[in-house]
C-alpha positions in Angstrom: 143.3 35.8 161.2 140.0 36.8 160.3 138.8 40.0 158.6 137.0 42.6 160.5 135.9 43.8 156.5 135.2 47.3 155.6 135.0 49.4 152.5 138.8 49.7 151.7 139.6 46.1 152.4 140.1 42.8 149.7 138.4 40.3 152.2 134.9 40.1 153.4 133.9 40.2 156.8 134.5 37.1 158.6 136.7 35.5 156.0 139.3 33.5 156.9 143.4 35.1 155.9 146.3 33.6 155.8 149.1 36.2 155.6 153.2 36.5 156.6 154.5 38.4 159.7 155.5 40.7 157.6 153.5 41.7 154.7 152.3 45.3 152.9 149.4 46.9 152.9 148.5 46.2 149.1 148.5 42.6 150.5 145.0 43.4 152.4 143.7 46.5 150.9 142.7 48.3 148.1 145.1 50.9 147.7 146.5 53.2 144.7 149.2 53.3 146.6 152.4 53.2 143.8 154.5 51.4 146.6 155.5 48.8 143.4 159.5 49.2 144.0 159.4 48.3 148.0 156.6 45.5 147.1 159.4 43.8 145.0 161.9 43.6 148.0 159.2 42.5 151.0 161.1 38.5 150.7 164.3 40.4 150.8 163.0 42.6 153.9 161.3 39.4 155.3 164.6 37.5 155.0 166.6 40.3 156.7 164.2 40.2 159.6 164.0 36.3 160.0 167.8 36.6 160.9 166.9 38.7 164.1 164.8 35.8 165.2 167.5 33.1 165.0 168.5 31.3 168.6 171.7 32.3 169.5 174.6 29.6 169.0 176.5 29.0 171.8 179.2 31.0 170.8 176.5 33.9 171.1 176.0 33.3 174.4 179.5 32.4 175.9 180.5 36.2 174.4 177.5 38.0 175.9 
């Protein structure tokens, strides 16, 4: 995506950023936000949401 900039934010205007689907706002701003325990867990919360974008099997289907 590309950064719309602005006084709060780590990226220029214009500059390219490459970021997950999920991702906090620490990631792209600057924050004193003390958010450090639920920073540590965003792979574990990323993880947990990957697994409700899985296909489903066929045994998924055949019970639906």
């Amino acid at each position: 995506m590309t950064s719309d900039g602005g006084p709060y934010t780590r990226f220029s205007q214009g500059a390219a950023v490459s970021l997950p689907c999920i991702f906090a706002h620490r990631d792209v701003s600057d924050t004193d936000c003390p958010g450090s325990l639920g920073y540590a867990l965003m792979n574990q919360i990323r993880d947990i949401a990957a697994q409700f974008n899985k296909r489903p099997s066929a045994e998924d289907l055949a019970q639906s």
